[in-house]
C-alpha positions in Angstrom: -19.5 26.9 -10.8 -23.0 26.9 -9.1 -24.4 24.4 -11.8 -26.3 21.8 -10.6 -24.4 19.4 -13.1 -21.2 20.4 -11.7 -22.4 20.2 -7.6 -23.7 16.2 -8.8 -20.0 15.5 -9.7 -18.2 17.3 -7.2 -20.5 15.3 -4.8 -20.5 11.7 -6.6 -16.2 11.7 -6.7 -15.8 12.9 -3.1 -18.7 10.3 -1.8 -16.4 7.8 -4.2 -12.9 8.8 -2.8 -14.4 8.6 0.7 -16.1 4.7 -0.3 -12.7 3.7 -2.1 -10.8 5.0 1.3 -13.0 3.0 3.5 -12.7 -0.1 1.3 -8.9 0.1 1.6 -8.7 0.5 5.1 -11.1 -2.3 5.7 -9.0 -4.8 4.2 -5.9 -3.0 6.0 -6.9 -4.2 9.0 -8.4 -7.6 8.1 -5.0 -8.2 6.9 -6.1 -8.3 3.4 -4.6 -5.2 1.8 -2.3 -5.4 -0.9 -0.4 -2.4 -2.6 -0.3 -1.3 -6.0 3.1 0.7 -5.8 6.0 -0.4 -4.1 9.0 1.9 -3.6 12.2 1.2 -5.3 14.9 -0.8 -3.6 17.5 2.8 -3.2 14.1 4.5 -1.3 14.5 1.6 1.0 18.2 2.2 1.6 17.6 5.7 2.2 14.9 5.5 4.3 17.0 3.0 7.0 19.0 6.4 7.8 16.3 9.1 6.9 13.3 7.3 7.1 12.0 10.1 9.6 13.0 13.2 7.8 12.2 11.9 4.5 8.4 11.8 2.6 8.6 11.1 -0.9 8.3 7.5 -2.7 9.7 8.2 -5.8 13.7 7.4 -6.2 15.8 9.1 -4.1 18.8 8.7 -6.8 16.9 10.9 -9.7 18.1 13.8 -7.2 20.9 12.7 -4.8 23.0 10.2 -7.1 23.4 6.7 -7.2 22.8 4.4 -4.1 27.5 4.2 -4.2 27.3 8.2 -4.3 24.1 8.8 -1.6 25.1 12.5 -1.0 26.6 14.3 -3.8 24.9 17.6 -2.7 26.2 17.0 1.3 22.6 16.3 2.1 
């Protein structure tokens, strides 16, 4: 754990998260970022009513139904 092989790549992939971070908010706000993953069109739908209590980006309807049965558990 003290290694000095393992310290060089603990170091070298947090200074590359930080670099790839940077890089991504740079182009945010030269209005040149463009995502990789897009949410599906029933996390859209569920977010217009529980966009503020809800976090997640995968499907909502792999746990709650289909988008024509949106609470089957009465969430």
């Amino acid at each position: 754990m003290k290694s000095k092989e393992k310290k060089e790549r603990c170091g070298g992939l947090s200074g590359d998260v930080a670099k790839f971070t940077i890089d991504m908010l740079n182009e945010h706000f030269e209005g040149a970022f463009a995502p990789t993953f897009m949410p599906t069109d029933d996390v859209g739908e569920c977010k217009a009513c529980h966009g503020k209590y809800t976090q997640g980006k995968d499907s909502c309807s792999v746990c709650h139904g289909g988008l024509n049965d949106p609470h089957p558990d009465g969430i």
